[in-house]
PyMOL CGO cylinders between C-alpha atoms (Angstrom):
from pymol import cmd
from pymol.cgo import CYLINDER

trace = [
    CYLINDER, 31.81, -5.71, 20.93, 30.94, -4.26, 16.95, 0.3, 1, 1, 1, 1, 1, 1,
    CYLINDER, 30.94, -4.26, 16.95, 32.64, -6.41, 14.59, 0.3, 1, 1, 1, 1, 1, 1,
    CYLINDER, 32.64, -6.41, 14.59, 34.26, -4.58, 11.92, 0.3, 1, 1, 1, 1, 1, 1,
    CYLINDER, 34.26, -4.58, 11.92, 32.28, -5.86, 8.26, 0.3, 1, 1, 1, 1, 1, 1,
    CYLINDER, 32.28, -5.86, 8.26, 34.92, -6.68, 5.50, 0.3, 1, 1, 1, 1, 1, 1,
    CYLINDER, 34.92, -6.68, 5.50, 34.41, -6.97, 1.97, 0.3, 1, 1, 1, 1, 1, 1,
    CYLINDER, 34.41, -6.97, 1.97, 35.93, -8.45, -1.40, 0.3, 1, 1, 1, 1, 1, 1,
    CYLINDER, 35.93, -8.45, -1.40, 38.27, -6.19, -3.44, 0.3, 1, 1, 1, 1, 1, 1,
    CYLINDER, 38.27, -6.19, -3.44, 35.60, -6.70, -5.79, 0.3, 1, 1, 1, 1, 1, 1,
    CYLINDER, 35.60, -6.70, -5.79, 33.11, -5.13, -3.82, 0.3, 1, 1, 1, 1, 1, 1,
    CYLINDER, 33.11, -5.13, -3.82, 35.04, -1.91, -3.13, 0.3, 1, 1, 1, 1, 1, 1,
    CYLINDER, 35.04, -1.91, -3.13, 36.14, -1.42, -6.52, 0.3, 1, 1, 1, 1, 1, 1,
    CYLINDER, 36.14, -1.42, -6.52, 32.53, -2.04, -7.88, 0.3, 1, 1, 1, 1, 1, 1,
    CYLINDER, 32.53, -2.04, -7.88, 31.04, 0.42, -5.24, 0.3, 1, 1, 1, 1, 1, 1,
    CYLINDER, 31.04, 0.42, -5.24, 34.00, 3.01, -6.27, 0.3, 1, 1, 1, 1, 1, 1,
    CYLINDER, 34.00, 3.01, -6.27, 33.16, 2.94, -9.88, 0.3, 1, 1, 1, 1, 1, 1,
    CYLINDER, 33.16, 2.94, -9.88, 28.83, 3.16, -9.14, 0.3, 1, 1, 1, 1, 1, 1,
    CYLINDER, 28.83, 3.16, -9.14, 29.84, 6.23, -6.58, 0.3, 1, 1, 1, 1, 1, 1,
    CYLINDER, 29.84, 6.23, -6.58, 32.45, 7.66, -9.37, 0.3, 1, 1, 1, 1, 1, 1,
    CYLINDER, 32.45, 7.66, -9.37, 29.46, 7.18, -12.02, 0.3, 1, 1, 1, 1, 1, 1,
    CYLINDER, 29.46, 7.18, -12.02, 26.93, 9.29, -9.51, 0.3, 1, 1, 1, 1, 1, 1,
    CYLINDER, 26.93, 9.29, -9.51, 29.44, 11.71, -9.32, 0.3, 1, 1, 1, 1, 1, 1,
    CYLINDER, 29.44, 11.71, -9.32, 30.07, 12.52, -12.87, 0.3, 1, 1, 1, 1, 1, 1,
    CYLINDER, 30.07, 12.52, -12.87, 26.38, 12.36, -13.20, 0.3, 1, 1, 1, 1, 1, 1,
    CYLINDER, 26.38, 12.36, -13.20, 25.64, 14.71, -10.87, 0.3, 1, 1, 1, 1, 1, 1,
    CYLINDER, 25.64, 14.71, -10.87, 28.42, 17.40, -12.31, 0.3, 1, 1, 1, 1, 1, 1,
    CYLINDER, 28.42, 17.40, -12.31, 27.48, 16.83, -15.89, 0.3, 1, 1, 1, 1, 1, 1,
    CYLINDER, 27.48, 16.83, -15.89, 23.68, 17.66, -15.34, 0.3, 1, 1, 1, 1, 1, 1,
    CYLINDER, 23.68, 17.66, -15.34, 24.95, 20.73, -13.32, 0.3, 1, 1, 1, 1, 1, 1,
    CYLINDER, 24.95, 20.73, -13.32, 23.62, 19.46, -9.97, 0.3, 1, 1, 1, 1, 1, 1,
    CYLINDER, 23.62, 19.46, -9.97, 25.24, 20.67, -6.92, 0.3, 1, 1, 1, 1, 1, 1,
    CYLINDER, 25.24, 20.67, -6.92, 25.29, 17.97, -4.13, 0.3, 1, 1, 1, 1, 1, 1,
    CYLINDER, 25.29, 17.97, -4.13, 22.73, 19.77, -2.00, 0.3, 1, 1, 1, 1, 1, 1,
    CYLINDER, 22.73, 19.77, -2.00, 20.51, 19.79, -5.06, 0.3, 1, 1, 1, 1, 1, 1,
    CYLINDER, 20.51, 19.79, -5.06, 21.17, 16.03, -5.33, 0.3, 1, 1, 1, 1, 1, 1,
    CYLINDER, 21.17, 16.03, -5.33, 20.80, 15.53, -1.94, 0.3, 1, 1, 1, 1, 1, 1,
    CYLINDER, 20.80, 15.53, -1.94, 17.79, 16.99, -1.92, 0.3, 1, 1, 1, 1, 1, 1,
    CYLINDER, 17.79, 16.99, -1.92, 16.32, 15.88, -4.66, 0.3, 1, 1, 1, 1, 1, 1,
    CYLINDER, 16.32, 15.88, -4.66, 17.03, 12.47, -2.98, 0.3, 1, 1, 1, 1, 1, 1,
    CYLINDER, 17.03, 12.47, -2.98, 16.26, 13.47, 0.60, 0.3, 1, 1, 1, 1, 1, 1,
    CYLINDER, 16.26, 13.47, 0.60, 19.56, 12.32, 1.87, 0.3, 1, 1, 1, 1, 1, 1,
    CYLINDER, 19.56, 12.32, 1.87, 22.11, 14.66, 3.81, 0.3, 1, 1, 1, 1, 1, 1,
    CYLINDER, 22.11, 14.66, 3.81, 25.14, 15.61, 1.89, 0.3, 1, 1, 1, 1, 1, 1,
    CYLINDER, 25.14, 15.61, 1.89, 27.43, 13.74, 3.74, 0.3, 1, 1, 1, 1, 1, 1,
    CYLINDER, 27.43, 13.74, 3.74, 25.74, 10.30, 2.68, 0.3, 1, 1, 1, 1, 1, 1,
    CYLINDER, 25.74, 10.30, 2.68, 26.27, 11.13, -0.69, 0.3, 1, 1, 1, 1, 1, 1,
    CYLINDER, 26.27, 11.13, -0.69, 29.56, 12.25, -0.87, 0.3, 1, 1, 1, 1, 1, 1,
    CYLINDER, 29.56, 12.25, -0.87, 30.37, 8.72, 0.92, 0.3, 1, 1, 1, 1, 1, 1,
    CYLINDER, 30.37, 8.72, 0.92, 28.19, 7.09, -1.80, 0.3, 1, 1, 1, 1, 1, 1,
    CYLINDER, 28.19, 7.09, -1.80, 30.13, 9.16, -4.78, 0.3, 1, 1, 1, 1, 1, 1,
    CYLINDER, 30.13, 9.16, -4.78, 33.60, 8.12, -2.35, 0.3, 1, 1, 1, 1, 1, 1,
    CYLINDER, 33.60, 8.12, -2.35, 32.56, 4.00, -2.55, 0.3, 1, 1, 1, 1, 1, 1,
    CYLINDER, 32.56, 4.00, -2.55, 31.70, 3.56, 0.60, 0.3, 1, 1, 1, 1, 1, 1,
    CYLINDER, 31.70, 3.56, 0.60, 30.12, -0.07, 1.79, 0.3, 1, 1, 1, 1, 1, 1,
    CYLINDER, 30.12, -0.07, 1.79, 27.48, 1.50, 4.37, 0.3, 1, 1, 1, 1, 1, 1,
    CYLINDER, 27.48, 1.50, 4.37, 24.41, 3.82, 2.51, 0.3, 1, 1, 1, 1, 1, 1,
    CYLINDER, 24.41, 3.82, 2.51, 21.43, 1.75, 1.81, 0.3, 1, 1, 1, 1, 1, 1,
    CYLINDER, 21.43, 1.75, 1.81, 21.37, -0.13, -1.93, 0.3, 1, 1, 1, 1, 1, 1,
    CYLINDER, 21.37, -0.13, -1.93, 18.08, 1.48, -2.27, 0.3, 1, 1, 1, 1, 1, 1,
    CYLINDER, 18.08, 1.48, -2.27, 19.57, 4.89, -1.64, 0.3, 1, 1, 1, 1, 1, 1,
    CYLINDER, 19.57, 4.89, -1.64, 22.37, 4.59, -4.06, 0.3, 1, 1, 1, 1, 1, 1,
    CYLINDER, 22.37, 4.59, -4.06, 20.12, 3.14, -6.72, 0.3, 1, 1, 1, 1, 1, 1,
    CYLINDER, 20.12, 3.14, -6.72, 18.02, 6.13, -6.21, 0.3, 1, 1, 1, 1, 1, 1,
    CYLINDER, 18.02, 6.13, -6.21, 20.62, 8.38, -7.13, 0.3, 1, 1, 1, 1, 1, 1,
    CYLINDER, 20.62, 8.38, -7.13, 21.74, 6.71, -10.12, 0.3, 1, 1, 1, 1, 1, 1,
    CYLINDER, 21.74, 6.71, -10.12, 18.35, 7.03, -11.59, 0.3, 1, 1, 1, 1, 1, 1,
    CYLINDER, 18.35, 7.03, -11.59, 18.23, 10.46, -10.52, 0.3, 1, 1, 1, 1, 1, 1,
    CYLINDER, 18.23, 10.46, -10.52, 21.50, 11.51, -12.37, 0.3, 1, 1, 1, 1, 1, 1,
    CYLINDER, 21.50, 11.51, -12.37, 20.81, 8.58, -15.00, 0.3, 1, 1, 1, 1, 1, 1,
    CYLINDER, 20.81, 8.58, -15.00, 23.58, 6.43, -14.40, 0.3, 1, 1, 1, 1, 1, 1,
    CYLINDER, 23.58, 6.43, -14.40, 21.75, 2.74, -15.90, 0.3, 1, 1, 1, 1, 1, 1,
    CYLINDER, 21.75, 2.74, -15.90, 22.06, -0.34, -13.94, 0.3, 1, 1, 1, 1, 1, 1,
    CYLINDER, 22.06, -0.34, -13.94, 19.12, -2.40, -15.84, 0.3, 1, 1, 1, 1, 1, 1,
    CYLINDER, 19.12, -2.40, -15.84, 17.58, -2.52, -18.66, 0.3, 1, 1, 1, 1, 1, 1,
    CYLINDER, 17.58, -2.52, -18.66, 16.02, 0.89, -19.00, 0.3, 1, 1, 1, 1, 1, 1,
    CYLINDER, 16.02, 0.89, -19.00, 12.55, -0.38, -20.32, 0.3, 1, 1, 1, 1, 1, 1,
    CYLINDER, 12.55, -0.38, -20.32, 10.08, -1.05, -17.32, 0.3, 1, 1, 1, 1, 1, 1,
    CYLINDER, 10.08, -1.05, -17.32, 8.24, -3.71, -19.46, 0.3, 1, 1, 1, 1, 1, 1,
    CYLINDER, 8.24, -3.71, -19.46, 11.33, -5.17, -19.95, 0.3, 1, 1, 1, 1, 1, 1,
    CYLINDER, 11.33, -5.17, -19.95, 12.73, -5.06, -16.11, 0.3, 1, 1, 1, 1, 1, 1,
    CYLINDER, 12.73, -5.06, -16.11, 8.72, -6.18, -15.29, 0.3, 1, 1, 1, 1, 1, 1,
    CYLINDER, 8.72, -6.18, -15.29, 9.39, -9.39, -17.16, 0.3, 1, 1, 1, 1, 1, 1,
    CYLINDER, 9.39, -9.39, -17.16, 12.75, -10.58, -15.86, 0.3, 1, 1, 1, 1, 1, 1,
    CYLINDER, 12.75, -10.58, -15.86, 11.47, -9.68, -12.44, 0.3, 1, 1, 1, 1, 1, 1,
    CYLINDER, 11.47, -9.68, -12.44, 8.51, -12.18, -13.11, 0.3, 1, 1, 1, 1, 1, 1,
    CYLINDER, 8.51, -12.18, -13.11, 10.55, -15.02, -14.54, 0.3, 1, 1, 1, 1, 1, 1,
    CYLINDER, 10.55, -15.02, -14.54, 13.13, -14.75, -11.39, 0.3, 1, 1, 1, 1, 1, 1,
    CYLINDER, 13.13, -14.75, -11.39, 9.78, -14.62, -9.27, 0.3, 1, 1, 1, 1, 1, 1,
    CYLINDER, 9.78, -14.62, -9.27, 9.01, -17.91, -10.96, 0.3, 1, 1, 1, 1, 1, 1,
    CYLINDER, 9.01, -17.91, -10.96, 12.20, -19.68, -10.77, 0.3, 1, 1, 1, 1, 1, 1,
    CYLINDER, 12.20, -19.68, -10.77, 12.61, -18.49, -7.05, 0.3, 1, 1, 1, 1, 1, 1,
    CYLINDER, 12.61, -18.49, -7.05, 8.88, -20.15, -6.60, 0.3, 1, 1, 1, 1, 1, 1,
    CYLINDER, 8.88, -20.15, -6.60, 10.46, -23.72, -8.36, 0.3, 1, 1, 1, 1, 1, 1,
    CYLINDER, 10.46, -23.72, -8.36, 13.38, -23.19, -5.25, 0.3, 1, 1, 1, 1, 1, 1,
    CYLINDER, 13.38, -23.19, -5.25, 13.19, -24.72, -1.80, 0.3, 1, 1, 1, 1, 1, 1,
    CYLINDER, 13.19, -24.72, -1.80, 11.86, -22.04, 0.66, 0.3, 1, 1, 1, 1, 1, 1,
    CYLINDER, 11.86, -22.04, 0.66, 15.67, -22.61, 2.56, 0.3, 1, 1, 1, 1, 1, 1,
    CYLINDER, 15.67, -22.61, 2.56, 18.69, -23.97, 2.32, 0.3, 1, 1, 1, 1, 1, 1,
    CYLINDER, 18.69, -23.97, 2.32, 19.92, -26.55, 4.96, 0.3, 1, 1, 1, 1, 1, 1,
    CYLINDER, 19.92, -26.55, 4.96, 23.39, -27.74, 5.74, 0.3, 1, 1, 1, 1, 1, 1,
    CYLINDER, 23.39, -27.74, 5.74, 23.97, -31.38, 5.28, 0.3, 1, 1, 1, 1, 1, 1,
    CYLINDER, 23.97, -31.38, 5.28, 23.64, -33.83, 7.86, 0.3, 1, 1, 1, 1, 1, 1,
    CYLINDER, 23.64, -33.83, 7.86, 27.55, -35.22, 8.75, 0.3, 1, 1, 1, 1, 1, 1,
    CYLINDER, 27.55, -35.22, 8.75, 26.98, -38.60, 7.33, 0.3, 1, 1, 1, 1, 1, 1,
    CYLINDER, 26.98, -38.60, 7.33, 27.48, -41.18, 10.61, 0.3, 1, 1, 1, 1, 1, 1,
    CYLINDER, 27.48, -41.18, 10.61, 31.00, -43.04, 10.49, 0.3, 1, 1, 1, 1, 1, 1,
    CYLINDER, 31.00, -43.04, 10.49, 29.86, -46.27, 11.17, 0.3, 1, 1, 1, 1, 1, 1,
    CYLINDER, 29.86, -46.27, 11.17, 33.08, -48.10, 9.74, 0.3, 1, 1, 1, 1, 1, 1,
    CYLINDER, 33.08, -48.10, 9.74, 34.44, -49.79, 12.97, 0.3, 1, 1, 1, 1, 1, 1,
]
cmd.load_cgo(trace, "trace")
């Protein structure tokens, strides 16, 4: 049996605004959204459910497209994004490989 994914109102607005952002993107550099499609080597109806919010496209997809229609997410130098990507590298390398639940402390109070 599929279980059905749910998300945070959050989530759905902030994936309506990135796929309303795409959109107006796309129109104002005159792109059609074969051309975009194209471009991005998606079908046209995974974009229009990117530029409609939905939850389900790739991330790598959808940031794609925004730097395709130049909707900015990051910081739009490379050195700049290079750097923060190696300090997070770093500070990831300081954290424990994984996380483990803790152990139910034994009730030994008689």
């Amino acid at each position: 049996m599929k279980r059905t994914r749910t998300y945070s109102r959050m989530t759905l607005q902030a994936l309506s605004i990135l796929g309303n952002l795409i959109k107006i993107g796309r129109i104002e550099r005159g792109m059609t959204a074969q051309d975009l499609a194209e471009r991005a080597g998606i079908s046209r109806t995974t974009l229009y459910s990117i530029e409609k919010g939905a939850p389900g496209p790739e991330i790598g997809t959808v940031f794609e497209l925004a730097a395709i229609v130049g909707v900015q997410l990051f910081e739009p130098d490379s050195r700049n994004l290079a750097v923060q990507d190696k300090r997070l590298s770093e500070k990831l390398a300081l954290l424990p490989q994984s996380v483990r639940r803790p152990k139910r402390e034994v009730d030994d109070d008689f």
